[in-house]
MOPAC internal coordinates of N, CA, C and O (Angstrom, degrees):
PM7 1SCF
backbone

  N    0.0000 0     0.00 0     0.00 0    0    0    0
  C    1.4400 1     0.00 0     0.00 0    1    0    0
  C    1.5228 1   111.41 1     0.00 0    2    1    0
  O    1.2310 1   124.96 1   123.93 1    3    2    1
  N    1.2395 1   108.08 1   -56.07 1    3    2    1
  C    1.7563 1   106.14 1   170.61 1    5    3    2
  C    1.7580 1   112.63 1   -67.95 1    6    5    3
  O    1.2310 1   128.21 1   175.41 1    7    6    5
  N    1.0395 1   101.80 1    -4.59 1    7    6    5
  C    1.7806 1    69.31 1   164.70 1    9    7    6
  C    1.9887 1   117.42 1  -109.92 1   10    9    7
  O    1.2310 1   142.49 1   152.54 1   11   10    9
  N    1.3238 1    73.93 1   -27.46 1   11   10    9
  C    1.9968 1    78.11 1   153.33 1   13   11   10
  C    1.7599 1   125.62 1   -48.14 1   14   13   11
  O    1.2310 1   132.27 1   140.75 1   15   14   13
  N    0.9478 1    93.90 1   -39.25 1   15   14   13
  C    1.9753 1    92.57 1   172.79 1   17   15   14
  C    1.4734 1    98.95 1   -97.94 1   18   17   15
  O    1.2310 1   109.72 1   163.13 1   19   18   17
  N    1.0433 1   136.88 1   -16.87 1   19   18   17
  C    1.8386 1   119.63 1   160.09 1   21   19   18
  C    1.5315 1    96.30 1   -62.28 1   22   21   19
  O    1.2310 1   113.42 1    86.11 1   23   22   21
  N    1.3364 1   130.04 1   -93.89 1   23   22   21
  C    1.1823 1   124.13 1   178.88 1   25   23   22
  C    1.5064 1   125.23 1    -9.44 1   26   25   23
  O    1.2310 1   111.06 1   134.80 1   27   26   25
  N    1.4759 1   134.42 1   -45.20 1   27   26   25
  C    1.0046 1   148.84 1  -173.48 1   29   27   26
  C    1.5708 1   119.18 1   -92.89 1   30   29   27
  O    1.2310 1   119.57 1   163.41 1   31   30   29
  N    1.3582 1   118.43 1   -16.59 1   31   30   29
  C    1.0541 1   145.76 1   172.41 1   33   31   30
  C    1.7581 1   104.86 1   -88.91 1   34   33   31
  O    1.2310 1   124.21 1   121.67 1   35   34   33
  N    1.0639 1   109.52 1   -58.33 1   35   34   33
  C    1.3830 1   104.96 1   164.92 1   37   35   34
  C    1.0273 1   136.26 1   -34.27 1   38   37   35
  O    1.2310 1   122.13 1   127.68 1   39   38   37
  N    1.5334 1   113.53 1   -52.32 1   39   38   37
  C    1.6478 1   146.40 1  -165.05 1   41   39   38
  C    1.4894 1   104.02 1   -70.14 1   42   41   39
  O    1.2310 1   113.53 1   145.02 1   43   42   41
  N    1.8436 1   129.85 1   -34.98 1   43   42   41
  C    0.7860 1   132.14 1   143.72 1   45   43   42
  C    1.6246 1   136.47 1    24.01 1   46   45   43
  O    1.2310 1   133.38 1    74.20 1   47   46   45
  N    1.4888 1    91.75 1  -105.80 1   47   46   45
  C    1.4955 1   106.31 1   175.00 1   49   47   46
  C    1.9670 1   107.72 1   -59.46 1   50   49   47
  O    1.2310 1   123.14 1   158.04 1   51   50   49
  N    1.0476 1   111.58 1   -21.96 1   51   50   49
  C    1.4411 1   110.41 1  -178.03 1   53   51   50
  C    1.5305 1   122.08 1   -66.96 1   54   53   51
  O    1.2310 1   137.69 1   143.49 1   55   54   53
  N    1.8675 1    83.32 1   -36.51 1   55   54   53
  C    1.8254 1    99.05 1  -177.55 1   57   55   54
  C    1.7593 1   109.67 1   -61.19 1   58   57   55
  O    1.2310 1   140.65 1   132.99 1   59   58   57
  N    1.2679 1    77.53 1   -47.01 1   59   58   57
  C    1.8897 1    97.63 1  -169.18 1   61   59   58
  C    2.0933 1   106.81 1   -54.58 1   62   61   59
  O    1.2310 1   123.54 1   139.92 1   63   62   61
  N    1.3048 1   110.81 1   -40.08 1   63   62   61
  C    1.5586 1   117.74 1   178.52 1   65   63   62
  C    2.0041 1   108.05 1   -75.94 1   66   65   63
  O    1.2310 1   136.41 1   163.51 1   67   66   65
  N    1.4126 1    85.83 1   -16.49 1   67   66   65
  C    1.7801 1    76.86 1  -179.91 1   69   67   66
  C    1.5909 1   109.01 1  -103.85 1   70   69   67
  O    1.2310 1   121.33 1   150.46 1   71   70   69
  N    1.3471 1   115.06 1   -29.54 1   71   70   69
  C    1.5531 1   126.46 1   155.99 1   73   71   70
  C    2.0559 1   117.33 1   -40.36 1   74   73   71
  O    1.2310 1   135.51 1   143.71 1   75   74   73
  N    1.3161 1    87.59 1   -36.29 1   75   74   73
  C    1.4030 1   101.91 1  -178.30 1   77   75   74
  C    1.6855 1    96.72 1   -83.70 1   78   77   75
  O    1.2310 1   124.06 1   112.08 1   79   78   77
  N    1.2370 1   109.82 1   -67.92 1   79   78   77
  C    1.7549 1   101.27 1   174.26 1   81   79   78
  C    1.3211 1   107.92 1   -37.47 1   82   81   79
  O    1.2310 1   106.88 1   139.68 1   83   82   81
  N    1.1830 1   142.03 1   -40.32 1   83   82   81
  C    1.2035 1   118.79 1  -159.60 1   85   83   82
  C    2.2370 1   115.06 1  -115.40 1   86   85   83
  O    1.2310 1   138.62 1  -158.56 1   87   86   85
  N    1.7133 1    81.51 1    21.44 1   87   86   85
  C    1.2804 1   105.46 1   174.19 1   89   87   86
  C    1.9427 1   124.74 1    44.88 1   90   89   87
  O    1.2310 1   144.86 1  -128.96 1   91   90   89
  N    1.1856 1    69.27 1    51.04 1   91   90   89
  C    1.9661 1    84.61 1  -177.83 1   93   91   90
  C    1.3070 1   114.38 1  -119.58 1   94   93   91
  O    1.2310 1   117.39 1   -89.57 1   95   94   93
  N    1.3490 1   122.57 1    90.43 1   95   94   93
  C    1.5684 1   142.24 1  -174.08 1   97   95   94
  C    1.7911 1    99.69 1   -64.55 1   98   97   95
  O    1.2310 1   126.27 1   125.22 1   99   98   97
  N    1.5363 1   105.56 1   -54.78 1   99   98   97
  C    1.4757 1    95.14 1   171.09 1  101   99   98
  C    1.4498 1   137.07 1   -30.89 1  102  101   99
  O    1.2310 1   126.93 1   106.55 1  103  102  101
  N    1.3490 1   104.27 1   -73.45 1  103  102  101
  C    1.4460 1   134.70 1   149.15 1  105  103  102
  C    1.5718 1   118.80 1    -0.74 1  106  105  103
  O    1.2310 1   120.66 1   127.52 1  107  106  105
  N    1.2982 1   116.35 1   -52.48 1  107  106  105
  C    0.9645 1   142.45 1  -148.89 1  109  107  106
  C    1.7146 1   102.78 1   -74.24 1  110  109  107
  O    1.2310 1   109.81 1   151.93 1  111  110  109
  N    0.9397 1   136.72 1   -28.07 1  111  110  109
  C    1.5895 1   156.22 1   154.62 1  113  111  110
  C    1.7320 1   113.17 1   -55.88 1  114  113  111
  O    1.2310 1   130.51 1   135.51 1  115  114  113
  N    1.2310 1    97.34 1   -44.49 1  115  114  113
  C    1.8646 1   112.55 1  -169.25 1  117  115  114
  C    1.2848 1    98.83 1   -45.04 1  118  117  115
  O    1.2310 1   105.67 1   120.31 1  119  118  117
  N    1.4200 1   144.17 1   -59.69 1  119  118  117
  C    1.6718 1   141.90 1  -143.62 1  121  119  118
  C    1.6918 1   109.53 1   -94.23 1  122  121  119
  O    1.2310 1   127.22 1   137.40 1  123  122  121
  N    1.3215 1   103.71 1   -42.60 1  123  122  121
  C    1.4735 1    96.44 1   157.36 1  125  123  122
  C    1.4135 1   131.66 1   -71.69 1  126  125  123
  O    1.2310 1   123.69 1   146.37 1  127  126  125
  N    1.4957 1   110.53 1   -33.63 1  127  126  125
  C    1.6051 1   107.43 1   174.39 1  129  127  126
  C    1.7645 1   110.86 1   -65.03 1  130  129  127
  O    1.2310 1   119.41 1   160.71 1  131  130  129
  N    1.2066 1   118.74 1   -19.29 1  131  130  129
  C    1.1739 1   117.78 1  -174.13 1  133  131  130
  C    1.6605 1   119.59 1   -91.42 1  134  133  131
  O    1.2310 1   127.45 1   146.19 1  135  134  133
  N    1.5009 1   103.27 1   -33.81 1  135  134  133
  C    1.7007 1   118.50 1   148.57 1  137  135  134
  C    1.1561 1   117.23 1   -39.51 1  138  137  135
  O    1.2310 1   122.93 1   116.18 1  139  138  137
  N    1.5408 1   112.00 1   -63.82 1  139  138  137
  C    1.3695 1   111.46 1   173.66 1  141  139  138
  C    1.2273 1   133.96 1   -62.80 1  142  141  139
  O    1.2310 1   118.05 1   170.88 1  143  142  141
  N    1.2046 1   121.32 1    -9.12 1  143  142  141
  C    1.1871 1   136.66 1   172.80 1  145  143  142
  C    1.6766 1   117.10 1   -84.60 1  146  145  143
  O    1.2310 1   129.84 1   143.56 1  147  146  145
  N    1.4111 1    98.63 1   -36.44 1  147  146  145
  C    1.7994 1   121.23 1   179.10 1  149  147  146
  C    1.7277 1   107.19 1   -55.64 1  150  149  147
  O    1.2310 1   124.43 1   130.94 1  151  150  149
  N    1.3213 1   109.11 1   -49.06 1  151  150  149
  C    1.5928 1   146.05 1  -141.71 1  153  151  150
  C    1.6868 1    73.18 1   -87.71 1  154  153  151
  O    1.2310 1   112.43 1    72.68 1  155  154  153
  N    1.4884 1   131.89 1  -107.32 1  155  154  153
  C    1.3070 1   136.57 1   171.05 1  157  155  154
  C    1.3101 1   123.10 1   -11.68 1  158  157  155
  O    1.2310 1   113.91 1   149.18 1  159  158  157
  N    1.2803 1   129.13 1   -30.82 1  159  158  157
  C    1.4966 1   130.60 1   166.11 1  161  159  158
  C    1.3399 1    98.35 1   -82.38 1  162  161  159
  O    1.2310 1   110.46 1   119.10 1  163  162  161
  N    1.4844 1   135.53 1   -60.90 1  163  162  161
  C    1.6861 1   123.05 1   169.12 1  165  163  162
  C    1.2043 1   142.09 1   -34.38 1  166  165  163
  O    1.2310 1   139.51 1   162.97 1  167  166  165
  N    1.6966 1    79.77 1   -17.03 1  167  166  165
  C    1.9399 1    91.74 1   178.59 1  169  167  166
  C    1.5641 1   108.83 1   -96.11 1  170  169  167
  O    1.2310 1   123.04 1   147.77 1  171  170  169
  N    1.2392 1   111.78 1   -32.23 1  171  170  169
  C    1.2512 1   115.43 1   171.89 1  173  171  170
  C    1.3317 1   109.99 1   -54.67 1  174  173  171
  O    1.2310 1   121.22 1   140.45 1  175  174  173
  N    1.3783 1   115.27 1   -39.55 1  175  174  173
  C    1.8793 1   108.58 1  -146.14 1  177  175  174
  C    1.7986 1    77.90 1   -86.71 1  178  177  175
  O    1.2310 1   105.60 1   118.01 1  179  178  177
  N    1.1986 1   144.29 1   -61.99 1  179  178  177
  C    1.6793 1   165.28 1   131.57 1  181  179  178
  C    1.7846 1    95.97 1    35.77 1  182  181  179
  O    1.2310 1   125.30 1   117.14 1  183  182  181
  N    1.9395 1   107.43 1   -62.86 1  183  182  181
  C    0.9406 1   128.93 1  -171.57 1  185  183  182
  C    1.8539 1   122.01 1   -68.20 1  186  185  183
  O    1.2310 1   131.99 1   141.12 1  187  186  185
  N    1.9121 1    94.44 1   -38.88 1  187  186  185
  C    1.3128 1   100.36 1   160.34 1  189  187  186
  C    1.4484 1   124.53 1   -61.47 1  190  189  187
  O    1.2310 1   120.89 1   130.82 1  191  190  189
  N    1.2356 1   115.91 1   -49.18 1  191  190  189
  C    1.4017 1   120.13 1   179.65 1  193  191  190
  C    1.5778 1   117.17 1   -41.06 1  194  193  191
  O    1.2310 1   124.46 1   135.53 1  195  194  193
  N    1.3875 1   109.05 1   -44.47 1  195  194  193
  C    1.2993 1   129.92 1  -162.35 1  197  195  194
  C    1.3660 1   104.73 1   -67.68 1  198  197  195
  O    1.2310 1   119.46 1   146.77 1  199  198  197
  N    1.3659 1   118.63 1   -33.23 1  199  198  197
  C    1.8009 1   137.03 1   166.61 1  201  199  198
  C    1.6714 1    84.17 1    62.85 1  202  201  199
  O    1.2310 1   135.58 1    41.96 1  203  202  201
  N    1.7434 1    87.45 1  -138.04 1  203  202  201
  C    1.5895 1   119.30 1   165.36 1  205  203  202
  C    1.7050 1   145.92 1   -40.47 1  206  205  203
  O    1.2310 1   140.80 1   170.41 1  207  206  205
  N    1.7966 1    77.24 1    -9.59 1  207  206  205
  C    1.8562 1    83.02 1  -146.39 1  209  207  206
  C    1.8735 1   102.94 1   -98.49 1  210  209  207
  O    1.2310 1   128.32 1     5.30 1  211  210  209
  N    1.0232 1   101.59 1  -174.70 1  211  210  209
  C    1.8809 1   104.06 1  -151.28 1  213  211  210
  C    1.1741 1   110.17 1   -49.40 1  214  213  211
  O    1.2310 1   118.90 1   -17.65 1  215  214  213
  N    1.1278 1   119.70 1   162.35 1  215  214  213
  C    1.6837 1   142.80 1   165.70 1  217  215  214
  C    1.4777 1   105.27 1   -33.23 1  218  217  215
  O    1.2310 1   121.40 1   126.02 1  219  218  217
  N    1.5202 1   114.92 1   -53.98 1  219  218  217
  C    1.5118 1   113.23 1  -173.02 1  221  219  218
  C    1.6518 1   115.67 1   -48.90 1  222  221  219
  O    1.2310 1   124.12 1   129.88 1  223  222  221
  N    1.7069 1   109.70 1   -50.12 1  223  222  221
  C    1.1226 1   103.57 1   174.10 1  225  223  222
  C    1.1438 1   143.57 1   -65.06 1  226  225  223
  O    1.2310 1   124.71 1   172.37 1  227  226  225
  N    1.4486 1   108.56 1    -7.63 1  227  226  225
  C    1.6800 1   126.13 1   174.71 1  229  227  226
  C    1.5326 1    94.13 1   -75.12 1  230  229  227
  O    1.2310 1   119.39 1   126.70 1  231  230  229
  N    1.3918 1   118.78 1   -53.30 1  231  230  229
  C    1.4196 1   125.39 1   179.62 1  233  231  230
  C    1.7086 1   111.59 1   -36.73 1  234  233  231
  O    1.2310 1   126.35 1   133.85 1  235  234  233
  N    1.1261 1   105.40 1   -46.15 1  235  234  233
  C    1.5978 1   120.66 1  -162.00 1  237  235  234
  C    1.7540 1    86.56 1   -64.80 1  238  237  235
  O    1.2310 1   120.60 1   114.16 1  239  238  237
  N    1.5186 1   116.45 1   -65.84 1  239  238  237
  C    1.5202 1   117.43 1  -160.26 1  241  239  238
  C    1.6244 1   108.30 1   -52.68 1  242  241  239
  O    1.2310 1   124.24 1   155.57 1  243  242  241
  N    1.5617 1   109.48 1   -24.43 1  243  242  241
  C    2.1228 1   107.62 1  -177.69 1  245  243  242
  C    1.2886 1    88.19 1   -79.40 1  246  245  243
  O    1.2310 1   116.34 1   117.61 1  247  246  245
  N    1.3567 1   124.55 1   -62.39 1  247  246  245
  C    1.5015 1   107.79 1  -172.73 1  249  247  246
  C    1.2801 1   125.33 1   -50.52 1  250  249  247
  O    1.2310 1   123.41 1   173.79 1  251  250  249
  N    1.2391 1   111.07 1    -6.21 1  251  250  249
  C    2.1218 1   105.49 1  -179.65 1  253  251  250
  C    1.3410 1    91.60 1   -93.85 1  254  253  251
  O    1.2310 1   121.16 1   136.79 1  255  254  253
  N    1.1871 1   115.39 1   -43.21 1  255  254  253
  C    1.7699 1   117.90 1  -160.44 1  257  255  254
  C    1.7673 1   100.79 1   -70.37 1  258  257  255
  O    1.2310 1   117.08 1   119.56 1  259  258  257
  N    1.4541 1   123.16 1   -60.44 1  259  258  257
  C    1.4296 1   124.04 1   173.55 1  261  259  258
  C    1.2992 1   102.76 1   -34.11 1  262  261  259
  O    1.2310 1   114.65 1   109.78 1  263  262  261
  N    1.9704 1   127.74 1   -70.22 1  263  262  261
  C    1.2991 1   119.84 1  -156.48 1  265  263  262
  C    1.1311 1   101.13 1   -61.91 1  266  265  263
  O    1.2310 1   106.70 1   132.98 1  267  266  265
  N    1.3837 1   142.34 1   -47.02 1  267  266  265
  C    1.6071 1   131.44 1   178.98 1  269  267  266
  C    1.0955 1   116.89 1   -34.29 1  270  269  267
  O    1.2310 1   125.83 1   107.77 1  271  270  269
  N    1.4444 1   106.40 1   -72.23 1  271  270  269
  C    1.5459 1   104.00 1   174.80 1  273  271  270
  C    1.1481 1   134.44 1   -44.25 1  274  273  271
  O    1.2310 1   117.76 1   138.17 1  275  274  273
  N    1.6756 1   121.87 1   -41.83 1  275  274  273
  C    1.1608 1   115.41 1   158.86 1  277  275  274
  C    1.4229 1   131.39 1   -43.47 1  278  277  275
  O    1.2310 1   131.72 1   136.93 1  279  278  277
  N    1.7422 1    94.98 1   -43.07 1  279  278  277
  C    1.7776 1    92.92 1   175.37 1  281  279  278
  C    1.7859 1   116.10 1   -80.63 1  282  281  279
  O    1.2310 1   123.16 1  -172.49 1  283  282  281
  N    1.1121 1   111.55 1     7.51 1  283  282  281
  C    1.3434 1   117.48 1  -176.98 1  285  283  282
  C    1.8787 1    99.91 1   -85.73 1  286  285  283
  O    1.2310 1   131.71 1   118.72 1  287  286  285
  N    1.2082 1    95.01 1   -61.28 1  287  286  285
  C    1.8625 1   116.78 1  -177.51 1  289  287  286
  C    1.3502 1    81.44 1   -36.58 1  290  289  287
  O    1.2310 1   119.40 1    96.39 1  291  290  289
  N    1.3833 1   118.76 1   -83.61 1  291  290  289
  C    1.4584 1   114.82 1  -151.21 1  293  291  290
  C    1.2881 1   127.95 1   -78.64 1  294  293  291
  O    1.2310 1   118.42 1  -159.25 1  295  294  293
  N    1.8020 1   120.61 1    20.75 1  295  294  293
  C    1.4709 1   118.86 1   173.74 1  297  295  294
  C    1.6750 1    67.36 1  -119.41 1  298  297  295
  O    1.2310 1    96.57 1  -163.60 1  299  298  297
  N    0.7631 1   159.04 1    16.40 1  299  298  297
  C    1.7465 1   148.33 1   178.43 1  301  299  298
  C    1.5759 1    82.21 1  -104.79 1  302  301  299
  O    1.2310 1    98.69 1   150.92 1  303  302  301
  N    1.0801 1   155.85 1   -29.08 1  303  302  301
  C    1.6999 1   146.70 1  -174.88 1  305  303  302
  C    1.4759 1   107.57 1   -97.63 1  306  305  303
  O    1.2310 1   131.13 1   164.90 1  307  306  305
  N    1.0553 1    96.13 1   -15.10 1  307  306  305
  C    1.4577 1   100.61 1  -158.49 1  309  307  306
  C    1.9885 1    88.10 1  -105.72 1  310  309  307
  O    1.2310 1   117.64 1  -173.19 1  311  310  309
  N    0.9095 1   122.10 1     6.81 1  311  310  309
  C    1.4157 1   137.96 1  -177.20 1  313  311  310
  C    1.4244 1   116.26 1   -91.67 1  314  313  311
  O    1.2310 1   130.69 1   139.93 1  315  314  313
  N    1.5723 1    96.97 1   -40.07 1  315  314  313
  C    1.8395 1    93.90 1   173.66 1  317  315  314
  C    1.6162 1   120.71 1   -91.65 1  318  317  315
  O    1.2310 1   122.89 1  -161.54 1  319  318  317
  N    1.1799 1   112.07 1    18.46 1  319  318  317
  C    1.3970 1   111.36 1   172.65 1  321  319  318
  C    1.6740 1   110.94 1  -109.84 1  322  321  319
  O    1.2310 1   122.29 1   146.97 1  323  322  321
  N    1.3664 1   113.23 1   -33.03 1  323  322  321
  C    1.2171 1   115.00 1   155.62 1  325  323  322
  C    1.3019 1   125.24 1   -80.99 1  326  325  323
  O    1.2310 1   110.26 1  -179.95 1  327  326  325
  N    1.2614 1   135.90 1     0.05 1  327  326  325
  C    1.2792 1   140.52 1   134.64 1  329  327  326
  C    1.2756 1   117.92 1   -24.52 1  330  329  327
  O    1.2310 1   125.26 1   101.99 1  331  330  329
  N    1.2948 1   107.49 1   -78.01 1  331  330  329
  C    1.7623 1   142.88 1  -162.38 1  333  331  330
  C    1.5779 1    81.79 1   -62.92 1  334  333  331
  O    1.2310 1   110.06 1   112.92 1  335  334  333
  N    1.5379 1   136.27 1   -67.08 1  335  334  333
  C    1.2871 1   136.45 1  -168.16 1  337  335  334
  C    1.4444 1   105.28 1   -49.66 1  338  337  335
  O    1.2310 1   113.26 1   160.87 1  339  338  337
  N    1.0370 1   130.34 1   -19.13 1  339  338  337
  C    1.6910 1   130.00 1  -175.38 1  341  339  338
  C    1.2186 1    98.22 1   -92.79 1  342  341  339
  O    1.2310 1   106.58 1   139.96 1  343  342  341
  N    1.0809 1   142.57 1   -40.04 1  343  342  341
  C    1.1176 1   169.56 1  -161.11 1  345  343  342
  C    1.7750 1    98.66 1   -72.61 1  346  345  343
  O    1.2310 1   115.43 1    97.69 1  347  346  345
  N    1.1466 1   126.28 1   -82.31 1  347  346  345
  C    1.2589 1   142.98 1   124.29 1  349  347  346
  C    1.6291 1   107.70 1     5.48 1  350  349  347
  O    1.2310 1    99.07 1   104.36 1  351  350  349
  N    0.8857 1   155.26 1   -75.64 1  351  350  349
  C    1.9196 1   160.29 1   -46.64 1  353  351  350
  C    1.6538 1    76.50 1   162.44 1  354  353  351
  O    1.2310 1   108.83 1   119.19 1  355  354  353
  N    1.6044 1   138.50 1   -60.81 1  355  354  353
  C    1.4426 1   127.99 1   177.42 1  357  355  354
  C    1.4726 1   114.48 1   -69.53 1  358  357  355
  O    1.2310 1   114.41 1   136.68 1  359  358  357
  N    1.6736 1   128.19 1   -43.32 1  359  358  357
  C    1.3392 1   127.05 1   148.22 1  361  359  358
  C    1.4793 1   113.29 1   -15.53 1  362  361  359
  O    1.2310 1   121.21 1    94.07 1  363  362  361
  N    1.6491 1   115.28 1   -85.93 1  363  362  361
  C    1.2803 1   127.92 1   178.96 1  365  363  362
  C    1.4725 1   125.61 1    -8.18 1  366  365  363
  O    1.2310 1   133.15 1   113.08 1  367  366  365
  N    1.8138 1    92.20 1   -66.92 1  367  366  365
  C    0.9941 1   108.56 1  -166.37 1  369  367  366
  C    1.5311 1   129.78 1   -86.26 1  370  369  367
  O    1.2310 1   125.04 1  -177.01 1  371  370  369
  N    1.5988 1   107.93 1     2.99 1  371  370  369
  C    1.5040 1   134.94 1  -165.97 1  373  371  370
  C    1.1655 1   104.69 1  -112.40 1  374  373  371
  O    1.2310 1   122.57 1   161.51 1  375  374  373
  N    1.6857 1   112.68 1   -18.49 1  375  374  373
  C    1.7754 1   113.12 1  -178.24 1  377  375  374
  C    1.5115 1   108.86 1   -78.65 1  378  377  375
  O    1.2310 1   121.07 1   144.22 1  379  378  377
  N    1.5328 1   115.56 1   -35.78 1  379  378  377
  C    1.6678 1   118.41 1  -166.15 1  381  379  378
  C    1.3122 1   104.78 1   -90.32 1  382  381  379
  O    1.2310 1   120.10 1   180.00 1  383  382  381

């Protein structure tokens, strides 16, 4: 399960430079809202597992879900500059 949202987390900044190639500002919301959506169902299923059992392990499931998000927030900022670079990168490639 955790390496499925690295992978997907990764993919990120990639979505955001080809979103920009293909000049769709809308768009541009779609991959994180759907992360976030991925991330929140993981915590749920994370949370089931955890059933009955101690405090620590409830602890463990906020700490996976917080650090995601954190790393979500900040490839989600880090999204509108490689946007603009696709953006940029479709220019390029539309001038020659």
């Amino acid at each position: 399960m955790f390496h499925i949202t690295r992978r997907i987390l990764a993919a990120l900044p990639l979505a955001s430079v080809m979103i920009g190639l293909a000049d769709q500002p809308a768009m541009l919301v779609l991959p994180p809202s759907l992360t976030a959506g991925l991330l929140l169902l993981r915590d749920r299923q994370i949370r089931r597992r955890v059933g009955l059992a101690a405090w620590p392990s409830d602890g463990f499931a906020r700490h996976v879900l917080v650090d995601d998000l954190g790393r979500l927030a900040c490839l989600t900022l880090l999204g509108l500059p490689l946007f603009f670079l696709g953006i940029l990168l479709r220019g390029a490639l539309t001038a020659t």
